[in-house]
ZAVO-478640 format. One record per residue (C-alpha): residue in one letter; x, y, z. Coordinates in steps of 0.25 Angstrom, whole numbers, padded with zeros to 4 digits, always signed. Each point is the difference from the previous one (the first is absolute). Layout:
<nodes>
AXYZ;...
</nodes>
This chain:
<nodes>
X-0123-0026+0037;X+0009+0011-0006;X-0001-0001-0017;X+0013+0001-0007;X+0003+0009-0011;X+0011-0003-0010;X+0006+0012-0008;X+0008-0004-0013;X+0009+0010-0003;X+0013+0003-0006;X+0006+0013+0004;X+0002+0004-0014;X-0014+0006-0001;X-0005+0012+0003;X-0016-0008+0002;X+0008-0008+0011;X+0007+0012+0007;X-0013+0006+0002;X-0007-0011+0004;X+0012-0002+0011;X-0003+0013+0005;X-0014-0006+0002;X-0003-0013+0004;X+0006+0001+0014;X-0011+0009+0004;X-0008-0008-0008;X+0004-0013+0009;X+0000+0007+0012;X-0015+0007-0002;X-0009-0015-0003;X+0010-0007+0010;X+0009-0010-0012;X+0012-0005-0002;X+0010+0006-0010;X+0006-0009-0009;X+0012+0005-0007;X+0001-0009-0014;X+0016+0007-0009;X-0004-0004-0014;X+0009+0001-0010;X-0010+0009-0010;X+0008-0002-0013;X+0000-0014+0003;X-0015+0002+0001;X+0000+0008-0011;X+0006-0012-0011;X-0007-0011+0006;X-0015+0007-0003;X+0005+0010-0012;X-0004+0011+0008;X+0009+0013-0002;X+0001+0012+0010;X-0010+0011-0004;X+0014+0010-0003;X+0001-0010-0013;X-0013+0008-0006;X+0005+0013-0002;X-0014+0007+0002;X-0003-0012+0013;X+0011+0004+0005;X-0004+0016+0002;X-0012-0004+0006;X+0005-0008+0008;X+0009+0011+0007;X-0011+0008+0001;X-0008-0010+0005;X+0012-0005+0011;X+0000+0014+0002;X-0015+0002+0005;X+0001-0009+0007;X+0011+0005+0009;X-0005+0012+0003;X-0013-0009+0006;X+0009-0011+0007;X+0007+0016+0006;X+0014-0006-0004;X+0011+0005-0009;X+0004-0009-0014;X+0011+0006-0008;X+0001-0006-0016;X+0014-0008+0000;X+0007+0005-0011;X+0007-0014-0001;X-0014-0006-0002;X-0002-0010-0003;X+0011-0007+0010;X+0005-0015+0001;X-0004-0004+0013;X+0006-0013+0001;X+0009+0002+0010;X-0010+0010+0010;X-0009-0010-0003;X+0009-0011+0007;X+0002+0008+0010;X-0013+0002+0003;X-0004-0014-0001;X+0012-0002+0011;X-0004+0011+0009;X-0017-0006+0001;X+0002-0011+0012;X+0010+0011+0005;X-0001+0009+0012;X+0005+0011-0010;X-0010-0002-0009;X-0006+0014+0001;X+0013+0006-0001;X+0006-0008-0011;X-0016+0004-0008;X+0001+0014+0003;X+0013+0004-0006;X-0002-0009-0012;X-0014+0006-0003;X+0003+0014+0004;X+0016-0002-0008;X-0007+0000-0012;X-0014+0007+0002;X+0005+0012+0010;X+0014+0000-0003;X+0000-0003-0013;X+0013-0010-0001;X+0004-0010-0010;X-0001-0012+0009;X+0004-0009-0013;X+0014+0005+0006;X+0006-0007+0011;X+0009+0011+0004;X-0012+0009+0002;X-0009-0011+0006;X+0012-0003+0011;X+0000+0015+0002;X-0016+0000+0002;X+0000-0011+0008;X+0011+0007+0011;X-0006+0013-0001;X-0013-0008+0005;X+0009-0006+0012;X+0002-0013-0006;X+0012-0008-0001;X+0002+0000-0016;X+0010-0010+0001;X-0008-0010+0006;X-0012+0002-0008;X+0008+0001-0013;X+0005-0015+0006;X-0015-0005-0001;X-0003+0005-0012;X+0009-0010-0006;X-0005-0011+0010;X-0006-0013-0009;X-0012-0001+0009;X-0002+0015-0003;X+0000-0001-0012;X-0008-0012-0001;X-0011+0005+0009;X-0002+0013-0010;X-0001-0009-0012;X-0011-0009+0008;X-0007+0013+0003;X-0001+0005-0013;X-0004-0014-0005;X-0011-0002+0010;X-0006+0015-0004;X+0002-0003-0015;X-0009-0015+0005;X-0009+0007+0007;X-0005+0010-0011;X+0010+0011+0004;X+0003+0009-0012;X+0006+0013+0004;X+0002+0008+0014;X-0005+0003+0010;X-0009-0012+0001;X-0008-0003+0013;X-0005-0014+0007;X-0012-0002+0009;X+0000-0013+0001;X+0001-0006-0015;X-0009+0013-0004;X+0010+0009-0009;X+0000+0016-0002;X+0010+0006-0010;X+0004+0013+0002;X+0002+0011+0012;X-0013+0006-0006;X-0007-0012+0005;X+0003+0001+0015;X-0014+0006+0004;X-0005-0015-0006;X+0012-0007+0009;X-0004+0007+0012;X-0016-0004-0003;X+0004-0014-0002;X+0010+0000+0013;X-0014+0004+0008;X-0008-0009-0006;
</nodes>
């Protein structure tokens, strides 16, 4: 029986981005399921009284350098958005729309790579319709729902089941109701997935 991985994300972090670039592999490598869990992470963010590590001025340095080291060892390419930090809310609808979708991975991959390779202001909607057709999506259709009420209320439910389930920032990982924060914790995933 395949195990099944949930991946909490919001596409607003650069932890999440590289954990995207990861935990296909991942999956593919010990045989589990990807489960794809759009959280609203400023949502997460006033319901624990956590902050993003950019609020510490000196947290925030490391931080880069840290996503950083850990881009050259994942081989990928992360950029520092110079709109940073980015209100995800309507990506994050998207993305929340885009998970039981056969565009899924399309939808994904230009949002995470919009804002971590092309360095956009998704908070704009002009610039994530634009993201979304340079991707071969119909920007129109997806633009429509993102203002869908079950849309909406499926991103909320999300990030209120993360917050219920100990969740406190992003990426955070699920095997099973074991929980691992962090992209730097993916070697404790993949251990956890073969067990």
């Amino acid at each position: 029986m395949s195990r099944e991985l949930e991946f909490f994300f919001d596409v607003g972090s650069p932890a999440s981005y590289l954990a995207w670039t990861q935990a296909p592999g991942l999956c593919r490598r010990t045989g589990a399921t990807l489960r794809y869990r759009p959280m609203l992470l400023g949502g997460v963010f006033k319901a624990t009284g956590n902050a993003s590590p950019a609020a510490v001025p000196a947290k925030g340095r490391y931080s880069g350098r840290d996503m950083q080291r850990f881009a050259r060892r994942y081989g990928v390419t992360l950029n520092q958005n110079p709109h940073f930090p980015v209100n995800t809310l309507m990506a994050m609808r998207l993305a929340a729309a885009a998970v039981d979708s056969d565009q899924r991975d399309t939808v994904l991959a230009a949002l995470f790579e919009g804002m971590w390779l092309q360095e956009r202001d998704l908070s704009d909607l002009d610039v994530l319709g634009r993201t979304l057709a340079e991707a071969g999506l119909d920007s129109a259709h997806w633009a429509t729902l993102a203002q869908d009420q079950a849309v909406k209320d499926r991103l909320k439910a999300t990030t209120e089941e993360a917050v219920e389930r100990g969740v406190f920032g992003a990426p955070t990982f699920f095997v099973g109701e074991e929980m691992f924060f962090g992209q730097d914790r993916l070697d404790f995933v993949e251990e956890a997935l073969r067990a």
